[in-house]
Each structure stands twice: as C-alpha cells, then as structure tokens.
MDAnalysis code that builds the backbone (N, CA, C; Angstrom):
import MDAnalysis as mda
import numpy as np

u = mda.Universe.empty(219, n_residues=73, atom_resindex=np.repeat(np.arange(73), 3), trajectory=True)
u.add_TopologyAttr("name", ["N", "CA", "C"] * 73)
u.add_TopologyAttr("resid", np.arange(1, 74))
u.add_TopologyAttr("resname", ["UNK", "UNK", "UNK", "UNK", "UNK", "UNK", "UNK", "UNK", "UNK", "UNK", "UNK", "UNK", "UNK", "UNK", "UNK", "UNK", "UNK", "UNK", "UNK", "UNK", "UNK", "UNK", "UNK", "UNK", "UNK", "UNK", "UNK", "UNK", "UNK", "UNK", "UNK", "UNK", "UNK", "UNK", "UNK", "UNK", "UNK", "UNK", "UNK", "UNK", "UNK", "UNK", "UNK", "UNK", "UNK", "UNK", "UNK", "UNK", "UNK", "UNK", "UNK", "UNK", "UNK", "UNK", "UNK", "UNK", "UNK", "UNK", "UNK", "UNK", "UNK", "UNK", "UNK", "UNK", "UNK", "UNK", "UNK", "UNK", "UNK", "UNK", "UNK", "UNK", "UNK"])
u.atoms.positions = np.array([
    [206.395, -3.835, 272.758],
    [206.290, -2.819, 273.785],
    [206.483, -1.460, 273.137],
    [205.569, -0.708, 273.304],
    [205.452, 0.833, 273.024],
    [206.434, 1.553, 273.503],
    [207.208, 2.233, 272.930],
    [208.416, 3.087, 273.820],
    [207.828, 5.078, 273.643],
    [207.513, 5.196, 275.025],
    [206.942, 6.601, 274.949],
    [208.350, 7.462, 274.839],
    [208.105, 8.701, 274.695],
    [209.281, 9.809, 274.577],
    [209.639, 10.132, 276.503],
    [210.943, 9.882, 276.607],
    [211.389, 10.536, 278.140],
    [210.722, 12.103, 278.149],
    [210.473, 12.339, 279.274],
    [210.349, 13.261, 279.805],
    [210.414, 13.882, 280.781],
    [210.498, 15.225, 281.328],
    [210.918, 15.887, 282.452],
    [210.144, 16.650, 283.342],
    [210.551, 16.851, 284.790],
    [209.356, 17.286, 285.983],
    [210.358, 17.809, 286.702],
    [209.749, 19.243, 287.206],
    [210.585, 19.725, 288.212],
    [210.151, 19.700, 289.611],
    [210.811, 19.082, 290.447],
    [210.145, 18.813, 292.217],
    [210.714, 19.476, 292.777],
    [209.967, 20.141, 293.884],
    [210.622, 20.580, 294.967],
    [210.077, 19.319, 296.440],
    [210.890, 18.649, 297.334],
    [210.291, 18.329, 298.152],
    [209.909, 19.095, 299.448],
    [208.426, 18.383, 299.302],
    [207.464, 18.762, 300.214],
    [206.487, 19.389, 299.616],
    [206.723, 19.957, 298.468],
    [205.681, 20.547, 297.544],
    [204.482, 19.552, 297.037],
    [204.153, 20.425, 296.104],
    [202.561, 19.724, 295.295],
    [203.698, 18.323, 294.113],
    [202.498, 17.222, 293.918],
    [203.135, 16.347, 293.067],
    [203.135, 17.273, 291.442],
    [204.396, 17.111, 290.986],
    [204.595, 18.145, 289.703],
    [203.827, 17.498, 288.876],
    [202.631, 17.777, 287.870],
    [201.709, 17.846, 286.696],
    [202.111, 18.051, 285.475],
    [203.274, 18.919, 285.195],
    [203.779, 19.402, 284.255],
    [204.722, 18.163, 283.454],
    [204.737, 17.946, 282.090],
    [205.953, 16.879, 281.765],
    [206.130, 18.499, 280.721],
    [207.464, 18.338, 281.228],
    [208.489, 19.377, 280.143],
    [209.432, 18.249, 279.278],
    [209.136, 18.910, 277.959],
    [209.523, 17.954, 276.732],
    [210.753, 17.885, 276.401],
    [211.254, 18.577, 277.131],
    [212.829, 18.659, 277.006],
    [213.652, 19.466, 278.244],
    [215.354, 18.993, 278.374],
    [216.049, 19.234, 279.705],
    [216.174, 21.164, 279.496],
    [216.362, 21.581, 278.696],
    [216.023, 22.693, 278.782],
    [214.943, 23.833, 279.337],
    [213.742, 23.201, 278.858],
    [212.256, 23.767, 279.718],
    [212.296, 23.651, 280.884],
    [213.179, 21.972, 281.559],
    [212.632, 21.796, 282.596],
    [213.896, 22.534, 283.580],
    [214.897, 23.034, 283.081],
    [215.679, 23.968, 283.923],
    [215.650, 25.385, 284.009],
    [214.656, 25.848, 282.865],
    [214.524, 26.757, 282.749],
    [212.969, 27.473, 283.870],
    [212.091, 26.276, 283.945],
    [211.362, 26.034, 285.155],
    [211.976, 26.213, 286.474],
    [212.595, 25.023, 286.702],
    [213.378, 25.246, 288.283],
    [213.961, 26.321, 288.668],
    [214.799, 26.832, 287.376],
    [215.523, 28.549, 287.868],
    [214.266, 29.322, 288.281],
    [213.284, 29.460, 287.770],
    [211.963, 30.186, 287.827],
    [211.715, 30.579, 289.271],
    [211.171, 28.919, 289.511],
    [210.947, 28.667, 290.619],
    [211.614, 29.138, 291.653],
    [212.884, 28.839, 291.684],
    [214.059, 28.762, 292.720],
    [214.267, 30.199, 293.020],
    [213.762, 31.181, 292.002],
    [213.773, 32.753, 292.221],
    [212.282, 33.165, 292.768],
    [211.439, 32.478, 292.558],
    [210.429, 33.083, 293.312],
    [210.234, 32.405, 294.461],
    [211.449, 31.399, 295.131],
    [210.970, 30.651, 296.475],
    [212.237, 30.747, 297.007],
    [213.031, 31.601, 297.219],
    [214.293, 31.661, 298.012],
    [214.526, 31.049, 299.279],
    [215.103, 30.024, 299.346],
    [216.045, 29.240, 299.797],
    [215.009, 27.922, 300.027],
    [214.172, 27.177, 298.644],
    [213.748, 26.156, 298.315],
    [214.952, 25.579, 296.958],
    [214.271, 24.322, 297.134],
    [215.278, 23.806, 296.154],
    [214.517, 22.560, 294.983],
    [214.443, 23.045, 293.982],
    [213.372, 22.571, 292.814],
    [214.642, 21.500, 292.122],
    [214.588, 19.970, 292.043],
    [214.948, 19.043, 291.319],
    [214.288, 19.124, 289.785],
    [215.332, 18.783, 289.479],
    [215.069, 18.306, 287.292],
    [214.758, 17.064, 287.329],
    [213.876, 16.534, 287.277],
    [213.836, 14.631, 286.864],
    [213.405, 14.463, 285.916],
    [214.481, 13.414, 285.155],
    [213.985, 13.138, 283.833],
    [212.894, 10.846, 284.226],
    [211.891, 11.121, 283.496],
    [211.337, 9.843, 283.717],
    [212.295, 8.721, 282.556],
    [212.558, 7.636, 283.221],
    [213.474, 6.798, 282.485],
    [212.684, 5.828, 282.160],
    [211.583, 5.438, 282.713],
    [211.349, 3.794, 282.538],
    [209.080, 3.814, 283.006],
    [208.349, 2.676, 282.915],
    [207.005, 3.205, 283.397],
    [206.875, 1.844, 283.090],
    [205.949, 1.466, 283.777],
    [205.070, 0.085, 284.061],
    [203.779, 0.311, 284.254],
    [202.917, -0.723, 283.546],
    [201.777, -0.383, 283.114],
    [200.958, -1.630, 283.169],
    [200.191, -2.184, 284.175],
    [199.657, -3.335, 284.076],
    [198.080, -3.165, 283.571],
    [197.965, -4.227, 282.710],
    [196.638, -4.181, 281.949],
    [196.218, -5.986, 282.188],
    [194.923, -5.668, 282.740],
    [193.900, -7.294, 282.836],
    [193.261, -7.440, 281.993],
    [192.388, -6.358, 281.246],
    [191.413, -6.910, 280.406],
    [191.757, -6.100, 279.084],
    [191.606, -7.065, 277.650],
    [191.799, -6.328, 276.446],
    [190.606, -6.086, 276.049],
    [190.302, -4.828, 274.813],
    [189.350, -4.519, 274.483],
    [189.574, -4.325, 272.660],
    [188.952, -5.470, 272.062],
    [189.581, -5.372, 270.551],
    [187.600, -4.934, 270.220],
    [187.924, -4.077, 269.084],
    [186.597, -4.324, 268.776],
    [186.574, -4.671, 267.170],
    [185.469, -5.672, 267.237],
    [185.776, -6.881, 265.939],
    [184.455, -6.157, 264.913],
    [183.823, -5.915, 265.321],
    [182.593, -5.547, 264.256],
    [181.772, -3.580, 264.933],
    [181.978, -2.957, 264.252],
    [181.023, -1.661, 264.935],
    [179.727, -1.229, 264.394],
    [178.791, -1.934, 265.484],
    [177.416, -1.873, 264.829],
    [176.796, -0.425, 264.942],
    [177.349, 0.461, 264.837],
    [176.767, 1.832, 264.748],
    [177.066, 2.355, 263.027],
    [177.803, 1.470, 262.180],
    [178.052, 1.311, 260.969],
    [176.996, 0.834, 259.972],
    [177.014, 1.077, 258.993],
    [175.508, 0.453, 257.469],
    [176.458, -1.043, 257.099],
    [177.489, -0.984, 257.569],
    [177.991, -2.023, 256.434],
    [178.080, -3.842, 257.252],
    [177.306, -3.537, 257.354],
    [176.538, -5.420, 258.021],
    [176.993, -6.318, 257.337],
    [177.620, -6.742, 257.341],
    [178.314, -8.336, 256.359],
    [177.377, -9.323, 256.269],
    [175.574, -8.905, 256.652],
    [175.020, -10.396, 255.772],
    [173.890, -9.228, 255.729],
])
C-alpha cells in the first residue's frame, strides 16, 4: 500500500467544497486567518486528511508497447 503525504484544507461550513490541499499546518492556518478576516463572523476549520480509500476493479499492466522498433521476433 502506497502511503501518500497528509495534507490540509480549510472549510468553512456551508461554503464551496475546499480544492486547495495546503502542504503543511502552517499554510493551512495561515489561510483560515485570511479568510476569517475577510468574512467576519464566519468560521473557516483546519482539516488535516488522515486516511483515503481507493477502490480499483480493473488493472492495467502493459506487457509489450507496440509504438516501439524493438519487436522481439
């Protein structure tokens, strides 16, 4: 299992779904203060992502790439 890097989103509820992953707890508080000054008396959450699930049905290996010269016969 692949372990991605945590990362951080600042929400306000009722707002837009946050887009932004801030790479660290710093950016992402330094965001919310932002926010929280240009939207007086809203209230912008820090969430850090802990965990992600990822279901996959079909694999895709590719064994030979015929857009290549090197043909094995």
């Amino acid at each position: 299992m692949s372990q991605d890097k945590p990362f951080y989103l600042v929400w306000r509820p009722g707002g837009a779904n946050p887009t932004y992953r801030h790479p660290d707890h710093g950016s992402a508080l330094q965001e919310a203060q932002r926010l929280a000054h240009l939207n007086p008396g809203m209230t912008f959450f820090v969430l850090i992502a802990s965990d992600s699930f990822k279901r996959t049905d079909t694999e895709h290996r590719v064994l030979f790439d015929p857009t290549h010269d090197d043909v094995p016969f």
